[in-house]
C-alpha positions in Angstrom: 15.7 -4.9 17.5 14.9 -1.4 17.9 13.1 0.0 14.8 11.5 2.9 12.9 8.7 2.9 11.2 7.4 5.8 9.2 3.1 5.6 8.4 2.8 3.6 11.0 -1.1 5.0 11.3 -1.9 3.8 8.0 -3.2 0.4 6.6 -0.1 -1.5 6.2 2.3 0.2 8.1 -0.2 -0.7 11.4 -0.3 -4.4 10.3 3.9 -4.4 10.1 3.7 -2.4 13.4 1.7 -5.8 15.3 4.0 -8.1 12.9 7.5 -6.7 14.5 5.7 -6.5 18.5 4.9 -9.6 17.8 7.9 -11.1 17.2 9.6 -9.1 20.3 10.8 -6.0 18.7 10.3 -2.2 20.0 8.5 -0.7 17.5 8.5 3.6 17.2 5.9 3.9 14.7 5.9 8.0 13.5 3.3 9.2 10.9 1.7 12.7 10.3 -1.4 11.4 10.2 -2.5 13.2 7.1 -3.9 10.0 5.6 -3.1 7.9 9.1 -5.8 6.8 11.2 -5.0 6.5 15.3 -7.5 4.1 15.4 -5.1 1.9 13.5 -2.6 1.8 16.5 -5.2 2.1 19.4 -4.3 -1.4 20.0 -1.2 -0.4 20.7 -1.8 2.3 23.4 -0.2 0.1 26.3 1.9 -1.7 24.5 5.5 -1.1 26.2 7.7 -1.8 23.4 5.8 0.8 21.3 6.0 4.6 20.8 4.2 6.9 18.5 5.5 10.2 17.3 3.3 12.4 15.5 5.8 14.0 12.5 6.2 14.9 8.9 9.0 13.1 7.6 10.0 15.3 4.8 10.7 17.8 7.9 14.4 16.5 9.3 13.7 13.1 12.1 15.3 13.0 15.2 15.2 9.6 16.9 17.2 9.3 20.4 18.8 6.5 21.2 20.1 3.5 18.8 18.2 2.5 15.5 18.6 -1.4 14.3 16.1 -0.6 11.4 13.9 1.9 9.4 10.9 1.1 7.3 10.0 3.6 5.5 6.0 3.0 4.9 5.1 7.2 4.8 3.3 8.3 2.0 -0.5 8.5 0.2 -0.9 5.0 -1.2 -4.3 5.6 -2.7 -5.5 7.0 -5.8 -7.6 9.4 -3.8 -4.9 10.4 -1.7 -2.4 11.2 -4.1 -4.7 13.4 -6.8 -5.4 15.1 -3.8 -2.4 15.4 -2.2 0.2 15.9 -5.2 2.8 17.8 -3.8 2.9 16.2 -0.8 2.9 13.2 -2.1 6.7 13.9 -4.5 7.3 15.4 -1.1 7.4 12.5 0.8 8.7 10.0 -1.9 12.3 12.4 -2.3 12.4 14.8 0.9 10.9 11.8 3.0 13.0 9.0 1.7 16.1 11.4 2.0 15.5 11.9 5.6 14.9 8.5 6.5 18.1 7.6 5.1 19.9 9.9 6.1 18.6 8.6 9.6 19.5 4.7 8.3 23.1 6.2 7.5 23.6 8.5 11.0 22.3 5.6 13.1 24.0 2.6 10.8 20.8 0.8 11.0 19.4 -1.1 7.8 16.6 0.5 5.6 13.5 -0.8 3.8 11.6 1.3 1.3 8.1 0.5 0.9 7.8 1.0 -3.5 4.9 -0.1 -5.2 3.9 -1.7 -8.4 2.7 1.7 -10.0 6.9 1.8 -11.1 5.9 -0.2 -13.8 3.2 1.9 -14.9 0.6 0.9 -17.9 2.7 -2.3 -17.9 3.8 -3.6 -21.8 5.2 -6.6 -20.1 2.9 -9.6 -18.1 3.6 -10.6 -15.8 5.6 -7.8 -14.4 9.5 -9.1 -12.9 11.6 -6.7 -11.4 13.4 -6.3 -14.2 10.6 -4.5 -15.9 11.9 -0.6 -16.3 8.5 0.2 -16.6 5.7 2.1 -18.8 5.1 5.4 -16.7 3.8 9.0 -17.9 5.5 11.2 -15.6 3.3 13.7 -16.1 -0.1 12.2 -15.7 -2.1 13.1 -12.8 -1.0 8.8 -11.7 2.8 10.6 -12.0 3.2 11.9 -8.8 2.9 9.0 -7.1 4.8 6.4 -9.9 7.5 8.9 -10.3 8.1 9.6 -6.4 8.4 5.7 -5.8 10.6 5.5 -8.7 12.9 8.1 -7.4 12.5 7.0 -3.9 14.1 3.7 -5.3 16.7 5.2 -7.0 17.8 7.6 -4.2 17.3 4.3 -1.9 19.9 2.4 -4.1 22.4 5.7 -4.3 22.7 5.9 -0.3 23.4 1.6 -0.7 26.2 1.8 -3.3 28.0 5.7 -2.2 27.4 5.4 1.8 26.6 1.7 2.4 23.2 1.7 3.6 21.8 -1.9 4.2 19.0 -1.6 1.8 16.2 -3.7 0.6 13.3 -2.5 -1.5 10.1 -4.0 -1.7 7.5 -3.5 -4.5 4.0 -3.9 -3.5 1.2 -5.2 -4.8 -2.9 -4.4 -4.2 -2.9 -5.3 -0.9 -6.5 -5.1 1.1 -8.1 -6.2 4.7 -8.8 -4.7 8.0 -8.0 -1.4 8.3 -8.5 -0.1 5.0 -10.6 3.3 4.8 -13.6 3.3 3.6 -13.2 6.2 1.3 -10.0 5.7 -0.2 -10.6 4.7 -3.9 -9.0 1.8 -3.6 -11.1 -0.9 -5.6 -11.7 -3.5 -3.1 -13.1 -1.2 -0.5 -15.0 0.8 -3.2 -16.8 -2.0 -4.1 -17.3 -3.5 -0.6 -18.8 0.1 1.2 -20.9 0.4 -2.3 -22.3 -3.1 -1.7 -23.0 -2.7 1.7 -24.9 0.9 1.3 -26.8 -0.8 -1.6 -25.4 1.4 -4.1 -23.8 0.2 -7.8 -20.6 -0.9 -7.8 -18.4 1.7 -10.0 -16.9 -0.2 -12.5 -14.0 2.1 -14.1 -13.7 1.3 -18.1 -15.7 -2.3 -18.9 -14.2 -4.1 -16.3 -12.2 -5.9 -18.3 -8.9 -4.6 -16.5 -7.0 -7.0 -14.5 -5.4 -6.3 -10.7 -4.1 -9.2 -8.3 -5.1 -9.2 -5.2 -2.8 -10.0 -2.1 -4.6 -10.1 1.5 -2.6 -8.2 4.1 -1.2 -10.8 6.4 0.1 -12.3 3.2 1.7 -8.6 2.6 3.5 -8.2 5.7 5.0 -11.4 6.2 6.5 -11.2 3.0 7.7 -7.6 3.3 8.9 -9.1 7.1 11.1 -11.7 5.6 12.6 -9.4 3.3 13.7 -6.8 5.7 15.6 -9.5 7.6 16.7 -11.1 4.6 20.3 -9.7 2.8 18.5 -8.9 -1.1 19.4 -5.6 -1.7 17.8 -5.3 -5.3 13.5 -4.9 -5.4 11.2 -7.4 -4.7 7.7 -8.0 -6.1 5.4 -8.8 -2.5 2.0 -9.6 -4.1 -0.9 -12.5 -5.4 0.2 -13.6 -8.7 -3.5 -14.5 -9.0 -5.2 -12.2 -11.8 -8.5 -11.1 -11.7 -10.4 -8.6 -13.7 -12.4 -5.8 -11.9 -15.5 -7.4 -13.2 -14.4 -10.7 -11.7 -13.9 -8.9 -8.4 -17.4 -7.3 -8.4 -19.1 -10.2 -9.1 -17.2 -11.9 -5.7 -18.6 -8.5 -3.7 -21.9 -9.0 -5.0 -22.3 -12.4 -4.3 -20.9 -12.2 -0.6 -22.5 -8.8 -0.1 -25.7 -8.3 -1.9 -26.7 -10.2 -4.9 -28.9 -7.5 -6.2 -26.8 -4.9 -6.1 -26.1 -3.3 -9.7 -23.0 -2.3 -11.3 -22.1 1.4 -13.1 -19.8 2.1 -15.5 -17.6 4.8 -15.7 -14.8 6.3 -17.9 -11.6 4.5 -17.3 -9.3 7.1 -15.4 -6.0 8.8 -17.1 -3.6 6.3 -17.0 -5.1 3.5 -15.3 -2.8 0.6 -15.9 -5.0 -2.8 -18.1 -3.2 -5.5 -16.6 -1.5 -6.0 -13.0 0.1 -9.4 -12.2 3.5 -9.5 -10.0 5.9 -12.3 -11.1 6.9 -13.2 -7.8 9.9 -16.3 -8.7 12.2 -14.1 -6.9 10.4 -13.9 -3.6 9.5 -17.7 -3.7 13.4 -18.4 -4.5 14.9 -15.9 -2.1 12.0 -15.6 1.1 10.6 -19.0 1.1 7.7 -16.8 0.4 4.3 -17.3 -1.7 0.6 -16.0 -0.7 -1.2 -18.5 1.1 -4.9 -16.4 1.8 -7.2 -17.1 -1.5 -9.4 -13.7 -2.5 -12.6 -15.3 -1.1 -11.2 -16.0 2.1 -9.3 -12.5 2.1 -13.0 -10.8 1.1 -14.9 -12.8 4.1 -12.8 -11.1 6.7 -12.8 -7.6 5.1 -16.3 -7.7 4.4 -16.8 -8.3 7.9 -14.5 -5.5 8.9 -16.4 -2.7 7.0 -19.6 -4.4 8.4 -18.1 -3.5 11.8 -17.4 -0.1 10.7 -21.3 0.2 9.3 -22.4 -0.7 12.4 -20.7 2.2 14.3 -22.3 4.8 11.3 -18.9 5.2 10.1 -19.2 4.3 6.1 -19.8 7.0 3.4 -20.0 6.6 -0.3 -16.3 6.7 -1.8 -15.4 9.4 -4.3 -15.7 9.2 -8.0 -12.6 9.2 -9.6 -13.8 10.3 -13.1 -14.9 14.3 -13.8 -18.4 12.0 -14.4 -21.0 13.1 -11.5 -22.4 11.1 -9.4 -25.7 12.0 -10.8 -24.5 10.5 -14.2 -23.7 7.5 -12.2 -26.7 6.5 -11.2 
């Protein structure tokens, strides 16, 4: 197959990029690189049966040549990124999803949207099944992102039913691994650059809040055997193991540095309590469950941000709170 993926430069949409060469697909991987990293894809530099086009996807995409598939993996998938890129983030959940299925329908190739868990919000159901609607606030500074994923589902499912679009639409969970950045607020590399720079680990709220964790190899295969799978509704991809954030830093800690302290900060507008994917769909339809347990997953990352220390390339993450660093310590 012949397929496009958009964010290829980014964390997960690099993994997927490997996941298709390696099954003998041709790959042209497109990102903007606003929150993409080259170094992702550097790998990838002599690879035949990839391409990479530097574009913005909410600008129209023009692809020569036959299209068997489009994964649509552009947008800020961080809470850093997306505070800090609002507008650009809505921008590339409807003007970005629009394109690329407009491209799907123009090429009759079949389309994947990469959601995300955040539809369901501040979940008031646990675990969350698909059938969840949702507890968003659409205009919380977390709505720009929840809100562009939830129309970028419901424009995805428009094109399927009035034009015909092969569709599928995967939700994903906290995913983490190799190729993370180090500064993008997500909670696993938070706590991991903290640890290693011998700083506290910023606990947001008591700690008590719960995520599940899915490593990415885990991720992509399950978001691989969807795409070539015939589900059109979404699918939860993610750990149905639950821990809380205190659970989690206790993990760093002891892999990391044992003596490293903890700080607590205000829990940010919005942030959801509980996060667990009920995931009977994708073991019923896929054949797929998570196989990679947390401490193995946190072994490997570990050692990837080590690597990333060791070339001088780790800073301290950003504070997501209005709290200063200084009232961090």
């Amino acid at each position: 197959m012949r397929i496009l993926l958009t964010g290829a430069a980014g964390f997960l949409g690099s993994h997927l990029a490997d996941r298709f060469l390696a099954d003998g697909h041709e790959v042209i991987g497109m990102d903007n690189l606003i929150t993409g990293n080259l170094d992702n894809i550097s790998h990838l530099e002599n690879e035949p049966r990839f391409d990479f086009v530097e574009h913005d996807v909410t600008q129209f995409i023009d692809i020569t040549g036959n299209l068997d598939g489009v994964l649509h993996f552009a947008s800020p998938a961080s809470p850093v990124d997306y505070l800090e890129l609002p507008i650009q983030t809505l921008k590339v959940g409807s003007l970005g999803t629009h394109n690329a299925l407009g491209l799907s329908l123009a090429k009759g190739a079949m389309f994947l949207l990469a959601s995300t868990s955040e539809v369901y919000g501040d979940p008031l159901v646990h675990p969350q099944p698909e059938s969840y609607w949702g507890n968003v606030n659409p205009i919380g500074p977390r709505g720009v992102y929840d809100e562009a994923k939830r129309f970028a589902e419901a424009i995805t499912t428009a094109y399927r039913r009035y034009h015909g679009v092969d569709t599928r639409i995967v939700r994903i969970f906290n995913t983490y691994g190799s190729r993370m950045r180090p500064g993008d607020g997500r909670v696993v590399s938070n706590f991991i650059v903290q640890a290693l720079l011998g700083r506290g680990l910023t606990v947001y709220g008591d700690g008590s809040q719960s995520r599940s964790f899915c490593y990415v190899s885990d991720e992509v295969e399950g978001i691989f055997r969807l795409f070539f799978s015939s589900e059109h509704d979404p699918v939860n991809i993610g750990n149905p193991d639950e821990y809380t954030v205190g659970q989690l830093a206790e993990r760093v800690q002891a892999l990391v540095d044992p003596g490293v302290g903890v700080r607590y900060l205000p829990l940010p507008t919005d942030d959801p309590k509980v996060r667990k994917p009920d995931i009977t769909r994708a073991r019923e339809i896929l054949g797929w469950e998570p196989s990679v347990s947390l401490e193995e997953g946190l072994v490997t990352t570990v050692a990837y941000f080590r690597s990333l220390q060791e070339q001088g390339e780790l800073r301290p993450p950003p504070v997501l709170t209005e709290a200063s660093e200084e009232q961090a310590r």
